[in-house]
Backbone as XML, in Angstrom:
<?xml version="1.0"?>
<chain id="A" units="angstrom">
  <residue number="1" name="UNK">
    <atom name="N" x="15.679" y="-153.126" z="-40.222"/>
    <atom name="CA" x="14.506" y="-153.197" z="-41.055"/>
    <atom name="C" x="13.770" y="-151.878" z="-40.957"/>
  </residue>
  <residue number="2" name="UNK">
    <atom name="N" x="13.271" y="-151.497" z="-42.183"/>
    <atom name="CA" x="12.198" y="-150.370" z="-42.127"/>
    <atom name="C" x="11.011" y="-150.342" z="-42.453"/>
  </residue>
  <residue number="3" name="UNK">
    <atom name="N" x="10.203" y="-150.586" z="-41.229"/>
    <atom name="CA" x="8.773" y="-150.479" z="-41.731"/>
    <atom name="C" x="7.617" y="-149.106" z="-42.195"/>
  </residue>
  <residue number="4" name="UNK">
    <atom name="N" x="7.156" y="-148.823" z="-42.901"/>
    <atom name="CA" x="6.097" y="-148.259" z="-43.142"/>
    <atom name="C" x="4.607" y="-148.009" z="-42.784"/>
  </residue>
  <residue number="5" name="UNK">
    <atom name="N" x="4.481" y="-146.851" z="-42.094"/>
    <atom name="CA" x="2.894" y="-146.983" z="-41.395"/>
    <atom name="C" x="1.662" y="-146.340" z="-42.384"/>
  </residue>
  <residue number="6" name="UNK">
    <atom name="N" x="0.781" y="-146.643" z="-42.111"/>
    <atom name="CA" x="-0.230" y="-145.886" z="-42.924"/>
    <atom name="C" x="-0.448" y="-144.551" z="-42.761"/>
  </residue>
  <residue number="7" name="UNK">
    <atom name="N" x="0.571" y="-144.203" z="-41.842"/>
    <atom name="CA" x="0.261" y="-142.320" z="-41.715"/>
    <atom name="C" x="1.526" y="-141.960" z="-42.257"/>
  </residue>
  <residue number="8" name="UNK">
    <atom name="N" x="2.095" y="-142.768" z="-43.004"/>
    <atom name="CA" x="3.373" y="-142.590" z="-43.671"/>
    <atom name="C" x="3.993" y="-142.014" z="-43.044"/>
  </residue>
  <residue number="9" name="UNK">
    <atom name="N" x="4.560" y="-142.450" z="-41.976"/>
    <atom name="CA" x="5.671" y="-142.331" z="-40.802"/>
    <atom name="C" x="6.821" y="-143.855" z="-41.090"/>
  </residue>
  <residue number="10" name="UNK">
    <atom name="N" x="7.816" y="-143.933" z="-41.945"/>
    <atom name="CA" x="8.840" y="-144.720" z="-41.756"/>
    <atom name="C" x="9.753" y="-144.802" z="-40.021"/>
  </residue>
  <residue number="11" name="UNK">
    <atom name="N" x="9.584" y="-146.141" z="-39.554"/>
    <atom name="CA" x="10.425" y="-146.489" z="-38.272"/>
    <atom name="C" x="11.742" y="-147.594" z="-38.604"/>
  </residue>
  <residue number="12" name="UNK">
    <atom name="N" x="12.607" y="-147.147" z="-38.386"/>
    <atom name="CA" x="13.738" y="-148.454" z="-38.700"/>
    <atom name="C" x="14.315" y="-148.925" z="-37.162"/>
  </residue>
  <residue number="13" name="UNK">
    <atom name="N" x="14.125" y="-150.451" z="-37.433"/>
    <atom name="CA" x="14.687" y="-150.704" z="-36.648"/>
    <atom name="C" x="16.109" y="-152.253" z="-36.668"/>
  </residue>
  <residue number="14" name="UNK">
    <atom name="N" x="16.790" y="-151.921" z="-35.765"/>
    <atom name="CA" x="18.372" y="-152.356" z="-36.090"/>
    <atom name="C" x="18.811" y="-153.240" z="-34.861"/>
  </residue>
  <residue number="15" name="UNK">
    <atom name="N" x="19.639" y="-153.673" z="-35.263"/>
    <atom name="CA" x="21.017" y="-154.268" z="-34.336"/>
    <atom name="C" x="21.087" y="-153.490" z="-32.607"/>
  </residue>
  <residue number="16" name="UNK">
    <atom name="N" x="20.984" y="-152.539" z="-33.180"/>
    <atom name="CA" x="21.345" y="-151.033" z="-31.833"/>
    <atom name="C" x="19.904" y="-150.977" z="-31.070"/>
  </residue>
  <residue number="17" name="UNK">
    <atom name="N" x="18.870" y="-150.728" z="-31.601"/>
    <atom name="CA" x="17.441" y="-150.404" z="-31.074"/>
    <atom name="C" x="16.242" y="-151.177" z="-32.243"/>
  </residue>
  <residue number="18" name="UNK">
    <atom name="N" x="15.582" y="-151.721" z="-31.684"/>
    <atom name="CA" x="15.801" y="-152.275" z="-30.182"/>
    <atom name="C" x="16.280" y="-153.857" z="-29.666"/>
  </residue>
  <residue number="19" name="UNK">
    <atom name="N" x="17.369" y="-153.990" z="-30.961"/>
    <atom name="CA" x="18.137" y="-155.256" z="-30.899"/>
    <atom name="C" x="18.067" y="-156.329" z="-31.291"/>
  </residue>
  <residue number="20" name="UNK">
    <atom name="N" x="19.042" y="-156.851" z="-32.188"/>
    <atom name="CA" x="18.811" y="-158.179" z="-32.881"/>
    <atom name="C" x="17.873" y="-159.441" z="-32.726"/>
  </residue>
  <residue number="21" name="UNK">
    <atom name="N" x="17.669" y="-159.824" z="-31.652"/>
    <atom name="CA" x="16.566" y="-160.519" z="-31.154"/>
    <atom name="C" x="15.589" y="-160.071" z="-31.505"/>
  </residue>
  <residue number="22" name="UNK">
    <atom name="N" x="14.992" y="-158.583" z="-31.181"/>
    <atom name="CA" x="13.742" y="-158.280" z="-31.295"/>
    <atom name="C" x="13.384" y="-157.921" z="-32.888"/>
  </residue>
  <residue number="23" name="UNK">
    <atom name="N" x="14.619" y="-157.829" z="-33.455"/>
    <atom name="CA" x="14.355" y="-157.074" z="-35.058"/>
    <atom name="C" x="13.938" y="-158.693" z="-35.798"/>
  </residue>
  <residue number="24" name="UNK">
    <atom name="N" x="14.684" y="-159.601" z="-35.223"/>
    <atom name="CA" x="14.449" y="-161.167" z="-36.091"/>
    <atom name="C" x="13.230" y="-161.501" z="-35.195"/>
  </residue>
  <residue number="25" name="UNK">
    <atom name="N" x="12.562" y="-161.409" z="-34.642"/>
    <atom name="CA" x="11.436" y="-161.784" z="-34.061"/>
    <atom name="C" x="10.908" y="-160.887" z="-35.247"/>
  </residue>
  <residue number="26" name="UNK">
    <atom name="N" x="10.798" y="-160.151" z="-35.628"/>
    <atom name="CA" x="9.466" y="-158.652" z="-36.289"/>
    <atom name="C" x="9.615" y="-159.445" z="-37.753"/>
  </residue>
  <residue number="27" name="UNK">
    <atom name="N" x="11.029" y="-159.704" z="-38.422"/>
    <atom name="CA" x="11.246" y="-160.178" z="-39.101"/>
    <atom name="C" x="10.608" y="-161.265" z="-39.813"/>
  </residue>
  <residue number="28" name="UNK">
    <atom name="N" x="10.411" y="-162.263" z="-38.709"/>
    <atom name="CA" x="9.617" y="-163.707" z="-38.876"/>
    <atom name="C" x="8.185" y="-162.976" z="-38.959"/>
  </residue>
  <residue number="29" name="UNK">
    <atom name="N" x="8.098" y="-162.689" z="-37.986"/>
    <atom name="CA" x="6.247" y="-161.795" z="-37.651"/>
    <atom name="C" x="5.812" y="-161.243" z="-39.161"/>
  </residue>
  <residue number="30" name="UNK">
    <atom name="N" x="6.569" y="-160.392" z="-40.091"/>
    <atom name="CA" x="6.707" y="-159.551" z="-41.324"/>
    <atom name="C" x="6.034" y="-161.050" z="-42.522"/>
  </residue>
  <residue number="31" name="UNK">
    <atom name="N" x="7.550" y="-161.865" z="-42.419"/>
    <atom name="CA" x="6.822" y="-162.740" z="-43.021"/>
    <atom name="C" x="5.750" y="-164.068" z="-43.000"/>
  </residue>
  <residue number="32" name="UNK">
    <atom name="N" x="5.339" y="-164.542" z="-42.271"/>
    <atom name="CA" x="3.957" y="-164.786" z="-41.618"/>
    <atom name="C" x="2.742" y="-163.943" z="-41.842"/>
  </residue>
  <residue number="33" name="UNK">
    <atom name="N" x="3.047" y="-162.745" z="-41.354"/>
    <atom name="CA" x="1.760" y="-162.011" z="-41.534"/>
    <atom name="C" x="0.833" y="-161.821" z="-40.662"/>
  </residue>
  <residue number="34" name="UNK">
    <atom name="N" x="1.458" y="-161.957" z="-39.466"/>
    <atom name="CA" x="0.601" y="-162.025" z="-38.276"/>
    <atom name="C" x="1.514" y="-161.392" z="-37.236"/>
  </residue>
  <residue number="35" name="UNK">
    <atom name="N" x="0.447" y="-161.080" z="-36.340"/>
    <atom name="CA" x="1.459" y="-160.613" z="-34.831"/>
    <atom name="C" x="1.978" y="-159.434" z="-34.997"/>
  </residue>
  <residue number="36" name="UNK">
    <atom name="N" x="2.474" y="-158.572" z="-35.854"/>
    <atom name="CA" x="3.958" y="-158.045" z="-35.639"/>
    <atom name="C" x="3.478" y="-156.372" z="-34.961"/>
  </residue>
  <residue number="37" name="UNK">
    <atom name="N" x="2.300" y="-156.169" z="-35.777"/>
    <atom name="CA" x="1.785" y="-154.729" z="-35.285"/>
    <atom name="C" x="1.317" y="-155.192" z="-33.387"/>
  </residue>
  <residue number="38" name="UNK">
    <atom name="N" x="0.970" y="-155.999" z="-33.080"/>
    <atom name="CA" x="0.570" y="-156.147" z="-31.540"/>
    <atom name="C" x="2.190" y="-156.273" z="-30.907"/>
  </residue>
  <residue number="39" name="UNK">
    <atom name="N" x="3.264" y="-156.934" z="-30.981"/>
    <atom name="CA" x="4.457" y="-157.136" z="-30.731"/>
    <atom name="C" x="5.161" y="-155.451" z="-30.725"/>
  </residue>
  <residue number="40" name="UNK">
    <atom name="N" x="4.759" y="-154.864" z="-31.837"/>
    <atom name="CA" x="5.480" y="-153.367" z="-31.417"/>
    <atom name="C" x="4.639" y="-152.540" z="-30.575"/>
  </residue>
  <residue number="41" name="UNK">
    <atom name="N" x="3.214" y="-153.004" z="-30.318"/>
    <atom name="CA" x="2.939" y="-152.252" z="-29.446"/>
    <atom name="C" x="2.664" y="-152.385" z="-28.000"/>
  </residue>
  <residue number="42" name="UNK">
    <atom name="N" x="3.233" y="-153.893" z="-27.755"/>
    <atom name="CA" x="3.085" y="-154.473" z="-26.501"/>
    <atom name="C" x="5.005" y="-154.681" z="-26.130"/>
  </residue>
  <residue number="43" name="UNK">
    <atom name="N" x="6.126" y="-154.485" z="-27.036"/>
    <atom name="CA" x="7.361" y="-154.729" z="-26.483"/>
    <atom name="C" x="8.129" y="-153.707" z="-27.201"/>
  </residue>
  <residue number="44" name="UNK">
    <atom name="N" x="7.970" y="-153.430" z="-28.468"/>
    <atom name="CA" x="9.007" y="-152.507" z="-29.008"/>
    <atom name="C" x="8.839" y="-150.950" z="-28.850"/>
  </residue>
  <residue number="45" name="UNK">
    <atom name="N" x="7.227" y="-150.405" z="-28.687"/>
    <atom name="CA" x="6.871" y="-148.941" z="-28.444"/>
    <atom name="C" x="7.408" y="-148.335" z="-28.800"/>
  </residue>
  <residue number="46" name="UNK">
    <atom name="N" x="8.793" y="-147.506" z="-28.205"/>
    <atom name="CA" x="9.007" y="-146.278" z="-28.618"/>
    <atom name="C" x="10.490" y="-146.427" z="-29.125"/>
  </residue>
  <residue number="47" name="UNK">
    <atom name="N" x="11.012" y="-147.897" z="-28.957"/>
    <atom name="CA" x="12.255" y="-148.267" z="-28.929"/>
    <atom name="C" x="12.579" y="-148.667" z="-30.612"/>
  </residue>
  <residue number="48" name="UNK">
    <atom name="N" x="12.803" y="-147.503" z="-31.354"/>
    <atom name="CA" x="12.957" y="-147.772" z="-32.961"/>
    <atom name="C" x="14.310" y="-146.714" z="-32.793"/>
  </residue>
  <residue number="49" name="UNK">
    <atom name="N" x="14.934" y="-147.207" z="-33.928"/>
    <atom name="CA" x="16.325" y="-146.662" z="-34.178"/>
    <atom name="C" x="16.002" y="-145.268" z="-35.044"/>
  </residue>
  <residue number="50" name="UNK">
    <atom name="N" x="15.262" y="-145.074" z="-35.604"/>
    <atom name="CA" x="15.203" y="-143.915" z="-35.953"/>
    <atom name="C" x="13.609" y="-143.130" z="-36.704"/>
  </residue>
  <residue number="51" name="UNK">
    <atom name="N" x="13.219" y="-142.506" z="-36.715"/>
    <atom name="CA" x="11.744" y="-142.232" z="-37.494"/>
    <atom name="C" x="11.809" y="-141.072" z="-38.786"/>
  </residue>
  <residue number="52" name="UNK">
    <atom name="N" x="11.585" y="-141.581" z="-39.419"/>
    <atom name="CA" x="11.234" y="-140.540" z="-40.695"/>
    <atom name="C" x="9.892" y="-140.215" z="-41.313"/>
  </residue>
  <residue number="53" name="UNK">
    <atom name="N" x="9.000" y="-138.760" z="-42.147"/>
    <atom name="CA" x="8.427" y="-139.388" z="-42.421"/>
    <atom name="C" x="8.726" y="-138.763" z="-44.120"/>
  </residue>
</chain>
């Protein structure tokens, strides 16, 4: 998945980093609408598969 920040910094994250579990957790979080920005910054941090901006 690739999310989009407001400083227009694209982060993707995958299978590889920081792992299927955690990408379908963000996933659910995405659609809900809740949680997902506190979840990357309390478990996923720096652990994204790749950054663009």
């Amino acid at each position: 998945m690739t999310l989009k920040f407001k400083d227009g910094w694209h982060y993707i994250y995958n299978s590889i980093r920081p792992g299927q579990a955690d990408v379908d957790v963000m996933k659910a979080m995405a659609k809900t609408g809740s949680g997902l920005h506190g979840f990357i910054n309390r478990k996923i941090r720096n652990n994204y598969f790749h950054k663009y901006h």
